[in-house]
VEXTITOR-703708 format. One record per residue (C-alpha): residue number from 1; z, y, x. Coordinates in steps of 0.5 Angstrom, whole numbers, plus 2048, in hexadecimal, padded with zeros to 3 digits. Example, Ala and Ser with C-alpha at 12.3 -4.5 7.8 and 13.67 -1.06 7.14 Angstrom:
REM residues 2
{zamar 1; w 810; v 7F7; u 819}
{zamar 2; w 80E; v 7FE; u 81B}
END
This chain:
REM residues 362
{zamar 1; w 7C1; v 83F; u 7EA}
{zamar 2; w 7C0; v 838; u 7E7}
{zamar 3; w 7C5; v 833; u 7EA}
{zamar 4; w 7C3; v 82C; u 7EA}
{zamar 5; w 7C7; v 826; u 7EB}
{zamar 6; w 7C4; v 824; u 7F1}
{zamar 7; w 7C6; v 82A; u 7F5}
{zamar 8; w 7CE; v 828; u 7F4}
{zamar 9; w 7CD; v 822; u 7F5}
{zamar 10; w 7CA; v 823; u 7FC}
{zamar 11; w 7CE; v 828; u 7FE}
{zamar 12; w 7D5; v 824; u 7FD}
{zamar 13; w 7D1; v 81F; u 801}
{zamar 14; w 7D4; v 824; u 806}
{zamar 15; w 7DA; v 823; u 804}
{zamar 16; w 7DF; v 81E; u 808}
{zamar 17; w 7E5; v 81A; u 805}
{zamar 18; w 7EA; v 81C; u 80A}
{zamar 19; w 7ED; v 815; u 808}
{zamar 20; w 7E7; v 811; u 808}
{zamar 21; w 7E3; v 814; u 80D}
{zamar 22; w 7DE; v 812; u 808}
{zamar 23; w 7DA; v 818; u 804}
{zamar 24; w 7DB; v 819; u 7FD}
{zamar 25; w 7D5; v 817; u 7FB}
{zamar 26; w 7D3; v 811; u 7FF}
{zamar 27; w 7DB; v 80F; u 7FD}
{zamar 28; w 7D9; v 80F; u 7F5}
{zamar 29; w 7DE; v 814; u 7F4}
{zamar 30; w 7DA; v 81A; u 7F0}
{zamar 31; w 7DA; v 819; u 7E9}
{zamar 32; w 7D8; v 81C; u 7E2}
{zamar 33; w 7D5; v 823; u 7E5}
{zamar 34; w 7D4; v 828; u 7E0}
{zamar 35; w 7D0; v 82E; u 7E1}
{zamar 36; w 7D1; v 834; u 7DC}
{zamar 37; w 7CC; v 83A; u 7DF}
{zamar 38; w 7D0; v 83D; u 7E5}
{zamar 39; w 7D5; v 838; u 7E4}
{zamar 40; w 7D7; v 831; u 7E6}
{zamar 41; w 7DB; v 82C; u 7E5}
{zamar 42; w 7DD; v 825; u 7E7}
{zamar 43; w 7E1; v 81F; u 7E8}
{zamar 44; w 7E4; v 81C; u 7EF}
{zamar 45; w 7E6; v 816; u 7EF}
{zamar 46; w 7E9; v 812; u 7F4}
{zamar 47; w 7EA; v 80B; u 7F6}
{zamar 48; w 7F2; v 80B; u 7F9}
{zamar 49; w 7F7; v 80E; u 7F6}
{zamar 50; w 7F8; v 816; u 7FA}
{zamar 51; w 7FC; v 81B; u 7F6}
{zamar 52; w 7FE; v 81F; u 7FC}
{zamar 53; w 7F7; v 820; u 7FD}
{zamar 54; w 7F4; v 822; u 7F6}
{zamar 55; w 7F4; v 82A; u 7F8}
{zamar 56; w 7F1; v 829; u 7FF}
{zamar 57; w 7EB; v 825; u 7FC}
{zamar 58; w 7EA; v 829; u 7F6}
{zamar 59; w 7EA; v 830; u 7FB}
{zamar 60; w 7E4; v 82C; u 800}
{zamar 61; w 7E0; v 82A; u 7FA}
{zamar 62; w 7E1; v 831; u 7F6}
{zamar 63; w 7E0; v 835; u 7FC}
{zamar 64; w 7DA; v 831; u 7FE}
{zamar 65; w 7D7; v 831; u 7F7}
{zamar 66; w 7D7; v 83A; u 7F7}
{zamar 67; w 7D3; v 839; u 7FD}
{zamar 68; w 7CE; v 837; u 7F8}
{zamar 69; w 7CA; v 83D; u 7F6}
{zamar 70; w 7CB; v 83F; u 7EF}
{zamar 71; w 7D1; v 83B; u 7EE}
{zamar 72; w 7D7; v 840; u 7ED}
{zamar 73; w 7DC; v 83C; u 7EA}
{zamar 74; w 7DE; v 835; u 7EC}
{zamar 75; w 7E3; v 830; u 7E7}
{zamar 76; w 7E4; v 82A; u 7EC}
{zamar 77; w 7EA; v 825; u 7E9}
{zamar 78; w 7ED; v 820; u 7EF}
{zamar 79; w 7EF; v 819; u 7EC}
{zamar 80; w 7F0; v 812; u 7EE}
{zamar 81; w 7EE; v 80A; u 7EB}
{zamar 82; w 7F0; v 805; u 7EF}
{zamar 83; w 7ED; v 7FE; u 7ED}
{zamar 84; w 7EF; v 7F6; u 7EF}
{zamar 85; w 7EC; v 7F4; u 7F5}
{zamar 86; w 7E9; v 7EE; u 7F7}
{zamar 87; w 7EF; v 7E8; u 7FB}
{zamar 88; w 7EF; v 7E1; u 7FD}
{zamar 89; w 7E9; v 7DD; u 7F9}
{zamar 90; w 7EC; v 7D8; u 7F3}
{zamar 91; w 7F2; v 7DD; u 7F3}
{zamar 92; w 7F3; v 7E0; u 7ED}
{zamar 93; w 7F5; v 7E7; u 7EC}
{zamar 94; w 7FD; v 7E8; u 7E9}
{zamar 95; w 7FE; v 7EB; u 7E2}
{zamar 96; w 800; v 7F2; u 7E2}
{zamar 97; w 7FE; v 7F4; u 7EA}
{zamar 98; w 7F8; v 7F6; u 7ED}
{zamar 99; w 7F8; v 7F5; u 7F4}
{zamar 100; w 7FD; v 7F2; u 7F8}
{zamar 101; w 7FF; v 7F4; u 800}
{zamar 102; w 804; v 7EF; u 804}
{zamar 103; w 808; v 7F3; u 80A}
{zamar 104; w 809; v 7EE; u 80F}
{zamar 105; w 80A; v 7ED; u 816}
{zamar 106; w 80C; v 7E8; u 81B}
{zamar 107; w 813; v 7E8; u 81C}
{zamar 108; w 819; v 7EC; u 81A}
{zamar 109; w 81C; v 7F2; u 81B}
{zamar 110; w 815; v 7F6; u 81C}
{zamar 111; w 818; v 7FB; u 815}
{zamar 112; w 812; v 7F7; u 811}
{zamar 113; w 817; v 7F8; u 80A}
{zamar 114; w 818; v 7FF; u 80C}
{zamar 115; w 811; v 800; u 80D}
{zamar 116; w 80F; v 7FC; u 807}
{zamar 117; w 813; v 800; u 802}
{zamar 118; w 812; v 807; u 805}
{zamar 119; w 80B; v 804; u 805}
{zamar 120; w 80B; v 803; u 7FD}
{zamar 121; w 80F; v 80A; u 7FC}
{zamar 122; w 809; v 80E; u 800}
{zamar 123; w 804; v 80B; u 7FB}
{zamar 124; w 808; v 80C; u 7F5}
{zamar 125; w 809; v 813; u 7F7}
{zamar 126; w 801; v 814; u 7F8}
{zamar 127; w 800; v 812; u 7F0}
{zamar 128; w 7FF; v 80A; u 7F0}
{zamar 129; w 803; v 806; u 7EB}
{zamar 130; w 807; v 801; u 7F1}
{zamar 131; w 80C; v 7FB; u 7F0}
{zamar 132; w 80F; v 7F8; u 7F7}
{zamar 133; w 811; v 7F0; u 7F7}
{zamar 134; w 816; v 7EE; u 7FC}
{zamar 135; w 813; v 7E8; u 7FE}
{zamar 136; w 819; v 7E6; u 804}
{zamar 137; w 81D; v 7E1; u 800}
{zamar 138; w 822; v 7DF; u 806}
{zamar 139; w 824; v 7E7; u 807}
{zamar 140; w 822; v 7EB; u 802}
{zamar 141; w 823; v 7F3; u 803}
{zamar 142; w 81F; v 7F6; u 7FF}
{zamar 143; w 825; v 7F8; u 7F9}
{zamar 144; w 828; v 7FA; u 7FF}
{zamar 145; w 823; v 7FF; u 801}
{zamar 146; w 822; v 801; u 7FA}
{zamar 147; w 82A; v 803; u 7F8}
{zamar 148; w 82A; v 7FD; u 7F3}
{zamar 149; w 82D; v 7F7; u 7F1}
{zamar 150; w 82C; v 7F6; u 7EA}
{zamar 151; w 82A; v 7F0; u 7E7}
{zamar 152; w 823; v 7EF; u 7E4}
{zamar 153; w 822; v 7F0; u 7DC}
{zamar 154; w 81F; v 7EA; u 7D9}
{zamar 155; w 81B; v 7EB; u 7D2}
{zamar 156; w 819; v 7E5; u 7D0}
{zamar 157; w 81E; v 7E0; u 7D4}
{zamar 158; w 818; v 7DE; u 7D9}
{zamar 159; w 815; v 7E4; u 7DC}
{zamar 160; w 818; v 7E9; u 7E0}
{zamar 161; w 818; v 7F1; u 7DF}
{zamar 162; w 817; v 7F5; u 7E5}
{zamar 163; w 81D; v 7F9; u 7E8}
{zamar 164; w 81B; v 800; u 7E8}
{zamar 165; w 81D; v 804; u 7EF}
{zamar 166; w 819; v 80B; u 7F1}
{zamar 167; w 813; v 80B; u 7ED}
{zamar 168; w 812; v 803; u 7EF}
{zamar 169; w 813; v 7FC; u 7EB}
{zamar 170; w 816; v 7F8; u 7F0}
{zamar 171; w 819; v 7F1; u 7F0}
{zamar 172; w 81C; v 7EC; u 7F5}
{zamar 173; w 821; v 7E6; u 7F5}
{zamar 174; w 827; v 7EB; u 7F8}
{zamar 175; w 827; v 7EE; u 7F0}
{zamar 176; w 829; v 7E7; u 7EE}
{zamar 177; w 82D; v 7E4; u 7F3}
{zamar 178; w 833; v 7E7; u 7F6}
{zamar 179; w 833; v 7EB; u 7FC}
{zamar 180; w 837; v 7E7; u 800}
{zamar 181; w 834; v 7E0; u 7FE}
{zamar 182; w 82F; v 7DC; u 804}
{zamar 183; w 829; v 7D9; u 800}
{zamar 184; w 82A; v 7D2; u 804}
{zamar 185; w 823; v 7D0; u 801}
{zamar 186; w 81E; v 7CB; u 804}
{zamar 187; w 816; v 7CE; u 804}
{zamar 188; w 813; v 7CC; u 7FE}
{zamar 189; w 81A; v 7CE; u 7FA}
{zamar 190; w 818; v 7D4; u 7FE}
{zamar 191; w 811; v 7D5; u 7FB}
{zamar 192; w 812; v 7D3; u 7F5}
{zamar 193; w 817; v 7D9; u 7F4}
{zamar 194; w 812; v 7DE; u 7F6}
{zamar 195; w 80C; v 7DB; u 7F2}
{zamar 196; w 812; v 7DC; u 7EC}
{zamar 197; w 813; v 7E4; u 7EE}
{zamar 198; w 80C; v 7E5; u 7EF}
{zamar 199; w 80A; v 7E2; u 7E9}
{zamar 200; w 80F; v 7E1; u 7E4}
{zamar 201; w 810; v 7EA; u 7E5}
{zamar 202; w 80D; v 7EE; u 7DF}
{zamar 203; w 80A; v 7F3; u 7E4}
{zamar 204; w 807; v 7F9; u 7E0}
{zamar 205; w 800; v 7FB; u 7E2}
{zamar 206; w 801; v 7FC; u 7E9}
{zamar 207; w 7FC; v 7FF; u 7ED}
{zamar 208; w 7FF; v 7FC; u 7F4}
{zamar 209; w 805; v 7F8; u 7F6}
{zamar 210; w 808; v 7F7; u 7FC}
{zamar 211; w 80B; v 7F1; u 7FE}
{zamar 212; w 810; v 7F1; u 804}
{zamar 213; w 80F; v 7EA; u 808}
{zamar 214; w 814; v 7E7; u 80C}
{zamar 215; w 813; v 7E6; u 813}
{zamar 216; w 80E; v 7E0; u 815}
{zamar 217; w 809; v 7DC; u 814}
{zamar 218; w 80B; v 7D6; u 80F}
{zamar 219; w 80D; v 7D4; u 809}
{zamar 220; w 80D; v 7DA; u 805}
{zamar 221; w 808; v 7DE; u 809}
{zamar 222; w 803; v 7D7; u 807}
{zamar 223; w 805; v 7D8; u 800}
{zamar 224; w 803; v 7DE; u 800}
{zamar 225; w 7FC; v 7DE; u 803}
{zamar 226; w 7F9; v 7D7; u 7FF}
{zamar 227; w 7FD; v 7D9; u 7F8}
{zamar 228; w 7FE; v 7E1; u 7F8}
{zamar 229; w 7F7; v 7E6; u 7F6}
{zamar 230; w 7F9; v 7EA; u 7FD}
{zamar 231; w 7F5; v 7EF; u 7FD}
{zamar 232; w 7F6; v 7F1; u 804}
{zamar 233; w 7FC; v 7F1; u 809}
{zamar 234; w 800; v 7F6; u 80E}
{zamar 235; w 802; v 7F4; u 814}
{zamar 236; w 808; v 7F8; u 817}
{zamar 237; w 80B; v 7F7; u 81F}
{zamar 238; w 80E; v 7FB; u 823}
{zamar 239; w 80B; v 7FC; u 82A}
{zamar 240; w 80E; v 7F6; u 82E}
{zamar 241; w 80B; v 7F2; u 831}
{zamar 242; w 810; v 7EC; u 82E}
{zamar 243; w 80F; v 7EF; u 828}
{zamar 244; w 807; v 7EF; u 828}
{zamar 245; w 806; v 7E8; u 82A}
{zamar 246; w 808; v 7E6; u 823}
{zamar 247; w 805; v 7EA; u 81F}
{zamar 248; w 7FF; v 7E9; u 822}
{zamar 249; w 801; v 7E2; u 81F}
{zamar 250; w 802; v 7E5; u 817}
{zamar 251; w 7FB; v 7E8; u 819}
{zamar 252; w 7F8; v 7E2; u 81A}
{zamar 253; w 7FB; v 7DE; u 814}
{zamar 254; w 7F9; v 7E4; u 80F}
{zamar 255; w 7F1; v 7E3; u 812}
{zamar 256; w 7F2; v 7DB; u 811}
{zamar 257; w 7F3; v 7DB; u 80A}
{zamar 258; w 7EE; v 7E0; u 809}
{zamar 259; w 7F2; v 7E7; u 807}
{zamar 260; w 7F0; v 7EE; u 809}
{zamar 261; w 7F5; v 7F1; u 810}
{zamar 262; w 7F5; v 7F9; u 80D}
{zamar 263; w 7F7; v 7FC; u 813}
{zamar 264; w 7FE; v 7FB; u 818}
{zamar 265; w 804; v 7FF; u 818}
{zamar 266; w 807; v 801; u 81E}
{zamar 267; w 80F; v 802; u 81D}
{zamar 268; w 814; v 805; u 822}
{zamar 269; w 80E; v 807; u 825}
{zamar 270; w 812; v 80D; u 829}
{zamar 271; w 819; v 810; u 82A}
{zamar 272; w 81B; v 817; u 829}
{zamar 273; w 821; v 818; u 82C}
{zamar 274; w 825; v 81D; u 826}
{zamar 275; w 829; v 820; u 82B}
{zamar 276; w 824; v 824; u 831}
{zamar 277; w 81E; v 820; u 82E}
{zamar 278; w 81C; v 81C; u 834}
{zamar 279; w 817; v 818; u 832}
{zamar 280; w 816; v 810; u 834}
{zamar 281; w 812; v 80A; u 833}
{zamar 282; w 819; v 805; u 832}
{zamar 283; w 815; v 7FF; u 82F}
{zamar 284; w 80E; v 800; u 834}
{zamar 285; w 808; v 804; u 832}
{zamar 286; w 802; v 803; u 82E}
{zamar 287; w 802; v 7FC; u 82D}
{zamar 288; w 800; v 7FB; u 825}
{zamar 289; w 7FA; v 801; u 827}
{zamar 290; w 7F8; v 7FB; u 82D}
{zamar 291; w 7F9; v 7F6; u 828}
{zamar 292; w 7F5; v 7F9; u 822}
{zamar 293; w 7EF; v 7FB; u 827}
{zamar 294; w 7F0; v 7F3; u 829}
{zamar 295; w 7EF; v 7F0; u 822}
{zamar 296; w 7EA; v 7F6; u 820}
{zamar 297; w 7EF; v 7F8; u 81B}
{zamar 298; w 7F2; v 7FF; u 819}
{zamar 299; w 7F8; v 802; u 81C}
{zamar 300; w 7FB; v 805; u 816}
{zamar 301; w 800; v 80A; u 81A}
{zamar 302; w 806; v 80A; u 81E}
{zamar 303; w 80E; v 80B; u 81B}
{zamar 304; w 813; v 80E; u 820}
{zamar 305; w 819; v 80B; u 821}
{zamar 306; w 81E; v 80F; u 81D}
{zamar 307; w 825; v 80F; u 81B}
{zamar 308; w 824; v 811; u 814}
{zamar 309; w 81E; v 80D; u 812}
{zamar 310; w 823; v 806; u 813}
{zamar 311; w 829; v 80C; u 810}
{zamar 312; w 825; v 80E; u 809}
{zamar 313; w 823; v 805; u 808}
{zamar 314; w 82A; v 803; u 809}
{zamar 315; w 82D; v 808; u 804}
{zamar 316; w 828; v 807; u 7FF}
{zamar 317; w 823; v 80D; u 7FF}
{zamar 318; w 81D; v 80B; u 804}
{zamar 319; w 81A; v 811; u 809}
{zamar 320; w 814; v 812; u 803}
{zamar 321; w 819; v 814; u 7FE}
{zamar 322; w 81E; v 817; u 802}
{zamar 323; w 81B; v 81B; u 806}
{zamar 324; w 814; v 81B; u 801}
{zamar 325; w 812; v 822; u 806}
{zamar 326; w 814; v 81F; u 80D}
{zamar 327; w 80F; v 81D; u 812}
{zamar 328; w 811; v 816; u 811}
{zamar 329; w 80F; v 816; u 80B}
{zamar 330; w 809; v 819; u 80C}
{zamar 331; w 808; v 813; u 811}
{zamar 332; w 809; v 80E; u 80B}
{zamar 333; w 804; v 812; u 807}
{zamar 334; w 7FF; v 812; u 80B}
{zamar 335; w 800; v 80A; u 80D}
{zamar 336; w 800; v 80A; u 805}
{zamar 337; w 7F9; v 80D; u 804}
{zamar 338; w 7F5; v 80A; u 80A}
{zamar 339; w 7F7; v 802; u 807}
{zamar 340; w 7F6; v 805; u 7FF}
{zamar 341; w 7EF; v 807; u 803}
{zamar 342; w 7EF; v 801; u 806}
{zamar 343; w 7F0; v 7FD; u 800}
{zamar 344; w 7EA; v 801; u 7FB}
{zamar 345; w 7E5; v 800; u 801}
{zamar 346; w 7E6; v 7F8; u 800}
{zamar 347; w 7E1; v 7F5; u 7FA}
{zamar 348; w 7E4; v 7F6; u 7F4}
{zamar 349; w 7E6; v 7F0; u 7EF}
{zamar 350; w 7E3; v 7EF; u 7E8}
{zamar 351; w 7E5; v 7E9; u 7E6}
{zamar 352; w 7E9; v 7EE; u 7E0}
{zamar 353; w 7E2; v 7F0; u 7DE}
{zamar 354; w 7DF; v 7E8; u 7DC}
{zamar 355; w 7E2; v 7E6; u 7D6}
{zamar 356; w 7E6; v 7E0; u 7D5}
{zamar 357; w 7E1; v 7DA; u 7D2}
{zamar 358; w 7E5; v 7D6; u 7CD}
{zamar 359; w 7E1; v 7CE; u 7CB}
{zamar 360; w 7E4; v 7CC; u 7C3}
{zamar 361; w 7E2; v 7C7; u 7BF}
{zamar 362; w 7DF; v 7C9; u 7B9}
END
């Protein structure tokens, strides 16, 4: 019996992403189908990077592709390709980074950084290539978090080289001053220093990088959406009404200078107690779900308020490498993807693609 392209084709287009909700057709993830007699070989190719689920995409595309009469054996090779992503208008994009996401809130003490670092751990764990910016120049914590202090590397004198931690590329103004120094800095001083960061680091071919924002909406957070090609932001409260009421604020300014929100992380969201395990809402219930069914945004997940997550940061080894098998971890792995899926749904950037016209006198 004679298998055509077509049948394949339209078999997998029963076949649902589980991340994507998308089938794989439809999502333009199917490539190179070969087929040799009773055989059948392809390539599925996702747009996100999503390592941990390879082997459960490749058994529902081969166990659909046996259903296929004539079809005895299926070769299915899972992959990813992520590409840049369109940002704010007249920003360029960095050299070295293809898309950029900002971790923000409304005020402090929600367990942003925390979040953000977890955050870009969970999308290294997935495949991505993922550096991480510690844009809170007043109150660095990101060498903290880490379990490193040394300082930068510098090649040429001029740029910076980025500081290795955990499968990231990571850079923040903690490396290079001491820790007990206060930044008594005036706004612009404030921003000029982290255009110099963001910019004057030599990133390596990073597919994401994740920058940890300070509290607020002001200065830095303005640099940030008219200068910085941000691909899009992730908004991280807890369910108090307090701590909503401000960051419904960053949500805001994020759409008035025309950069993307992801979704909205709800953190400390419920307490176990690890004694009899009685559960409790401390900081009220539900509240960034209401928020994200407000703005029509995406509500990302909830974490719970839990001793080891705040444990593992202080101590230099954040909750996705510590306990890489917990479901913390899972939590962060799942928030990673759904914003990795987020981001490949934007329109693409093909600035790279056009060629540089140069005038000469001849």
């Amino acid at each position: 019996m004679t298998i055509s392209e077509l049948q394949i084709t339209t078999a997998l287009k029963t076949v649902i992403d589980p991340n994507t909700q998308k089938d794989l057709v439809s999502g333009r993830c199917v490539r190179n189908i070969q087929i040799d007699g009773n055989r059948v070989a392809l390539n599925v190719q996702l747009g996100y990077p999503a390592m941990s689920q390879y082997a459960l995409i490749r058994r529902l595309v081969v166990d659909k592709l046996k259903t296929i009469p004539g079809v005895a054996e299926a070769d299915v090779n899972v992959t990813s390709k992520i590409v840049s992503h369109s940002v704010q208008r007249g920003v360029k994009l960095i050299p070295g980074v293809k898309n950029i996401i900002a971790v923000a809130s409304g005020k402090g003490g929600v367990g942003k950084s925390t979040t953000a670092v977890n955050l870009a751990l969970a999308l290294a764990a997935e495949g991505a290539e993922v550096g991480m910016l510690d844009a809170d120049i007043y109150g660095p914590s990101l060498p903290t978090m880490i379990g490193i202090s040394q300082k930068p590397d510098s090649r040429d004198g001029k740029s910076l080289e980025p500081v290795e931690a955990h499968g990231l590329q990571v850079m923040s103004i903690g490396f290079l001053i001491d820790a007990d120094t206060p930044m008594v800095w005036r706004g612009p001083m404030v921003t000029q220093a982290l255009e110099q960061l963001l910019t004057d680091t030599r990133w390596r071919d990073l597919d994401y990088l994740v920058v940890d924002m300070p509290p607020g909406t002001g200065d830095i957070q303005l640099t940030l959406g008219q200068k910085v090609p941000v691909t899009g932001a992730v908004i991280v409260t807890t369910p108090q009404d307090i701590a909503l009421m401000d960051a419904r604020k960053g949500f805001k300014m994020f759409e008035k200078v025309g950069i993307p929100i992801l979704g909205i992380v709800e953190n400390m969201s419920i307490h176990i107690c690890t004694n009899c395990g009685h559960e409790e809402h401390i900081f009220g219930s539900g509240g960034a779900e209401r928020m994200a069914n407000d703005f029509g945004a995406e509500y990302l997940g909830a974490l719970p308020l839990d001793i080891r997550i705040r444990e593992q940061a202080d101590s230099g080894k954040p909750s996705v490498i510590a306990e890489p098998d917990s479901r913390i971890a899972d939590i962060y792995r799942q928030i990673a993807r759904r914003v990795a899926v987020k981001i490949a749904e934007q329109a693409q950037d093909h600035s790279a693609a056009f060629p540089k016209i140069v005038i000469q006198n001849t």
